[in-house]
Structures are given as C-alpha cells and as structure tokens.
N, C-alpha and C positions, 0 to 999 in steps of 0.2 A: 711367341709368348703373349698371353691375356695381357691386354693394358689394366691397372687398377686406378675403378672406380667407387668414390664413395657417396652414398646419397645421404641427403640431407632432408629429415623425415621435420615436418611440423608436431610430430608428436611417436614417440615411441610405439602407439598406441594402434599407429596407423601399420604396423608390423605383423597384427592378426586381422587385418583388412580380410574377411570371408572371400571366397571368387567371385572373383567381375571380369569385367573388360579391362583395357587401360588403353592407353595411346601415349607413346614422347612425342615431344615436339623441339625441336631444336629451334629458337627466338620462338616464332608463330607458325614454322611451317611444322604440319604433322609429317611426322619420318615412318613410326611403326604404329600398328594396332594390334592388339594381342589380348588373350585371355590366361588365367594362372585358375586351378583347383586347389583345396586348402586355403591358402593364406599368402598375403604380402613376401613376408619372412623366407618360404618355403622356395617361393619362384625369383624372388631379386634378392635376397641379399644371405652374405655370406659375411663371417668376421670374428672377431674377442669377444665376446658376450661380456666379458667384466670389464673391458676398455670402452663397452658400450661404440664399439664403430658398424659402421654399415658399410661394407661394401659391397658394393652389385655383384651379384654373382648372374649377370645374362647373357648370354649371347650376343647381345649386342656390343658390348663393351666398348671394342675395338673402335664404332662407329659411334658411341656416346663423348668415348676420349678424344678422338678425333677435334669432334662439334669443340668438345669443352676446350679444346689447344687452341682452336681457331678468336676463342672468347664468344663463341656463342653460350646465349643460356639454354641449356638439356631442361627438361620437364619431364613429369609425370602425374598421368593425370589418371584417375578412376574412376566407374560407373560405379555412383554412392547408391543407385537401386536396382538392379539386375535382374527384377522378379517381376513373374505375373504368377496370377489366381487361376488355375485352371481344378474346376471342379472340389472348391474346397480348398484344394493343396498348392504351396505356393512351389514355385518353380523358378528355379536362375538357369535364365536365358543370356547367361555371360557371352559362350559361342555364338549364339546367334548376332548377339549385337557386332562381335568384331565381324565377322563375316559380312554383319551388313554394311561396315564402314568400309572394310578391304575392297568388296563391290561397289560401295562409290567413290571409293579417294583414291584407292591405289598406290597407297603410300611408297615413298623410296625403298625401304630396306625391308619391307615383305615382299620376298622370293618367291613363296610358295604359292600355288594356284591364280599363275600369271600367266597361264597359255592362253593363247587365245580360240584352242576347241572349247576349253575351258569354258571361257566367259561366252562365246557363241554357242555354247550349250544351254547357259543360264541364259541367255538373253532368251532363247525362241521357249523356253522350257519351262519357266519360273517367275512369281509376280514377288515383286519390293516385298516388305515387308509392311514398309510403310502407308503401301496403296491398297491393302487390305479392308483400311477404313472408308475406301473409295466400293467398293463392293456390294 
C-alpha cells in the first residue's frame, strides 16, 4: 500500500511550475533527480482541490515517508531556468540537465540507467556537457 505524503508548497502558485528538472534531498543529501512535462501539479501531486491539500502523488513516496518517519527533512527543489536560445527559439533542456546530474551524483533512489555498460559507454563516447565550454 502507497504511504501518504503531503507537500508543503511555499505558494500554491508553484503547482503550474512549467517543466524543469528537480532533485529531493533528504536533510543535504540529494536522493533523486528527475524531470516532469506540463507542470508541478501533473507530476507530484494528487488530492481535494477544495480542501486545498497536496498530496504527492510519485513514485517515490514510499522512500520520501520513510526519510520523513526517521525525522529527516524531505525537499524539493527546481530548475527556475531550464532554457537555452538555440537559433531564435527558446528550448527546455529539463532532460538534459537531469541526465547531467544522474551522471555526476548518482543519486540513491535513481534505478534507472545504472549499468555499468551503460556509464562505460558514455565515458569512452561522450563529452560533459559542461566542458563544452572547454572546446
């Protein structure tokens, strides 16, 4: 059975949040990094619209409840600019940014694209993102 979790938004407002990246962190340590299409609302949160609650609705729950029983503090955190200007038009690079984070941090509770053909594919195959500017 879902644990139920509810978040605690600094402003309602932050509910049509556009896509970005995001990362939780339980106290200071980052756990997950991840990306949502549409909006805030769409990807975490589920609830009463007239009782005005928030509750997560992610996948992670289970391992947010956890954190939160233990008395750690759970976070959430968002890339407030997720764009570049390529020819004109602007473009969200939400994916890319978690991607690039998952390749440096490796967070606990990202499962997904943790082999290590994987990452030995990207090592001999592919340059940062960030050393672009090295170029």
């Amino acid at each position: 059975k879902r644990k139920v979790v509810s978040l605690k938004l600094y402003s309602d407002d932050y509910k049509k949040a556009d896509e970005t990246a995001y990362l939780v962190y339980s106290d200071k340590e980052l756990k997950y990094a991840g990306e949502y299409t549409y909006n805030l609302e769409d990807r975490w949160l589920s609830g009463n619209k007239r009782a005005k609650t928030n509750y997560s609705n992610h996948h992670k729950n289970d391992k947010i409840k956890k954190e939160l029983d233990s008395g750690k503090e759970v976070s959430l955190w968002l890339a407030v600019s997720p764009y570049c200007t390529v020819k004109g038009k602007e473009i969200n690079i939400g994916k890319s940014i978690e991607q690039e984070i998952l390749r440096d941090s490796n967070p606990e509770w990202n499962t997904r694209n943790t082999n290590n053909g994987a990452k030995n594919w990207r090592s001999k195959n592919c340059i940062r993102l960030d050393e672009f500017k090295n170029l």
